[in-house]
N, C-alpha and C positions, 0 to 999 in steps of 0.2 A: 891239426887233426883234433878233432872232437875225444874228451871225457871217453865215451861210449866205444869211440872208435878203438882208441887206444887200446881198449879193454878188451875189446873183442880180437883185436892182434896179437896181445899178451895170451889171451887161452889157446888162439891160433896153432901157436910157438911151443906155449907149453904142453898141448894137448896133441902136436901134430895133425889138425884139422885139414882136413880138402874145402875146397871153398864151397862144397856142395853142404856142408856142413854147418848151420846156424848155431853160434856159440852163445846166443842169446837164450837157447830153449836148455844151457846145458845146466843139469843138478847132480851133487855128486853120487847121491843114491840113483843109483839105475848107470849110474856110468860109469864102468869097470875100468877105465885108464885114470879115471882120479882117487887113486889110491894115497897112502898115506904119503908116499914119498911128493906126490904131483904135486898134493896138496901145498907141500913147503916148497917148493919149486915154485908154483903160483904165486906164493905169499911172498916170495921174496923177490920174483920180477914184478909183480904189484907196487911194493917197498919201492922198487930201484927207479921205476918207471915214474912211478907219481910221488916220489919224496916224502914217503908218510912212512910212518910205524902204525905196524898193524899188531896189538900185543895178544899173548895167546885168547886170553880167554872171546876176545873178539874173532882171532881167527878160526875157533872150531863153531863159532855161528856162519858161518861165510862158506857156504854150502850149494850157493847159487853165482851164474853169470848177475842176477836182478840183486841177489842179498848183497854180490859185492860192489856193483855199482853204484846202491845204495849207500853202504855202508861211505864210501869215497866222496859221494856225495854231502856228506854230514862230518869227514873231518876236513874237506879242502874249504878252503875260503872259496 
């Protein structure tokens, strides 16, 4: 499974998504389930999923499905 995919099953999970649901359009402003709690819940099946450390100040920029993917992008080999 693809970088992308993966990601998009980790919000899936976290977020309780229906597949009618594009996790790719989600931001956390405008979406009321990614509250502060979700947020570390994200961060830390992100962490678990893809073997990184995501340290804070990085994770309060990490505000989109595209900012994290990014961001993933730039610490994986």
């Amino acid at each position: 499974m693809s970088q992308p995919q993966r990601l998009q099953e980790i919000f899936r999970s976290v977020f309780n998504l229906s597949d009618s649901v594009d996790p790719t359009s989600i931001h956390q402003l405008g979406f009321p389930a990614w509250d502060s709690l979700a947020h570390v819940t994200l961060m830390a099946a992100i962490e678990s999923e893809f073997g990184v450390a995501i340290d804070l100040a990085d994770s309060i920029e990490l505000t989109s499905y595209d900012a994290i993917l990014a961001h993933l992008e730039d610490v994986m080999p």
